[in-house]
N, C-alpha and C positions, 0 to 999 in steps of 0.2 A: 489536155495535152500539156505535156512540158513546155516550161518557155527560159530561152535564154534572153539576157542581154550581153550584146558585143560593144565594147567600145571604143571609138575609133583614134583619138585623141593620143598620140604617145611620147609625144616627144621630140622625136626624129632623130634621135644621136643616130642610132643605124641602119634606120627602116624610111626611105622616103615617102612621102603621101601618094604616089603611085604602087607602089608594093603594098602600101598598107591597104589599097583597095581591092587589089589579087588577094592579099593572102584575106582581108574578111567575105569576099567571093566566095573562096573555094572554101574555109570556115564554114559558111552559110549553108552549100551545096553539103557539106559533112553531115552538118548536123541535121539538116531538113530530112535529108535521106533517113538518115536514124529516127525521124518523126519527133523534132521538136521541132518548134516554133521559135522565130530566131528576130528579135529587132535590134536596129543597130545604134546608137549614140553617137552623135557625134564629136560630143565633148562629155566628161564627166560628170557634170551638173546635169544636162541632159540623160546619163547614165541615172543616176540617182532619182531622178523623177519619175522615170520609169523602171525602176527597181519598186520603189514604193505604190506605186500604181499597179503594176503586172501581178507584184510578188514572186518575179523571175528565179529557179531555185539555182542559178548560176549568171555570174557577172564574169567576165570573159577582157581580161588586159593583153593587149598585144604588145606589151613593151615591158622588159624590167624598169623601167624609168618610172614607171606609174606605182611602185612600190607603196609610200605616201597613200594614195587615194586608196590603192586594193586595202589597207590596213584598218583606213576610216571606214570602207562596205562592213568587213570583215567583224569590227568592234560593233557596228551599228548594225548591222543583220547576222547575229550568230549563225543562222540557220540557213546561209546564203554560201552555196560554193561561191568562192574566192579564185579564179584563175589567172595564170599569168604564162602568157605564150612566150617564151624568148629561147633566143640562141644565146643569151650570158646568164647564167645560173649564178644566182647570187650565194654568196658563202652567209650562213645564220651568224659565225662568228662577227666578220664582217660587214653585217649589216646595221645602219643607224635604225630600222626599221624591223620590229620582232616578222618573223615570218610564217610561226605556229598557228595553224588554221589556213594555210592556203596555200593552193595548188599549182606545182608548177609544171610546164609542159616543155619539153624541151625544142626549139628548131633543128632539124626537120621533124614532126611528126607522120605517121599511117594515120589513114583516115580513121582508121580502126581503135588504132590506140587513144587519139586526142577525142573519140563521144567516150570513149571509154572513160577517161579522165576528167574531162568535160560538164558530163549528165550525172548528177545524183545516180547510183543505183545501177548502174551499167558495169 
């Protein structure tokens, strides 16, 4: 079975700790349905433990804030979708942070489109 990792951990610039719990709810609910297996991190150290443990073939950002750490999976698990949930799409020009190799999902997504994006091979 496929497995994700979600991480919980974002930041807060726009998303409070109560939304970030709805939106990895209903995350969870997406993805489980599509039949993967979904654990969640609470912090990114925690993320990375269970990266390496699982072999998750997707790691899952709810926040462009997390830019930095998706870069560190990214460099350190080539083979590891990289995602990044947000409603502010970063500009590549503009970024301190290269963003080649990783995925971004825009706020709002259909359930349909974000396993699509999501899950390897979908």
């Amino acid at each position: 079975m496929e497995s994700i990792v979600i991480v919980r951990q974002a930041g807060w610039r726009f998303l409070n700790e109560s939304d970030a719990d709805s939106l990895i709810r209903l995350m969870r609910i997406w993805l489980e349905k599509g039949g993967v297996e979904v654990s969640v991190a609470k912090t990114f150290e925690e993320a990375k433990g269970l990266l390496a443990q699982s072999g998750a073939s997707s790691l899952i950002f709810i926040s462009a804030n997390m830019l930095q750490e998706a870069r560190v999976v990214k460099d350190s698990y080539p083979a590891t979708r990289v995602v990044i949930f947000t409603g502010l799409m970063p500009s590549p020009k503009g970024s301190p942070v290269p963003l080649d190799g990783l995925v971004f999902i825009e706020k709002p997504s259909s359930a349909q489109e974000f396993v699509r994006l999501a899950v390897p091979g979908r």
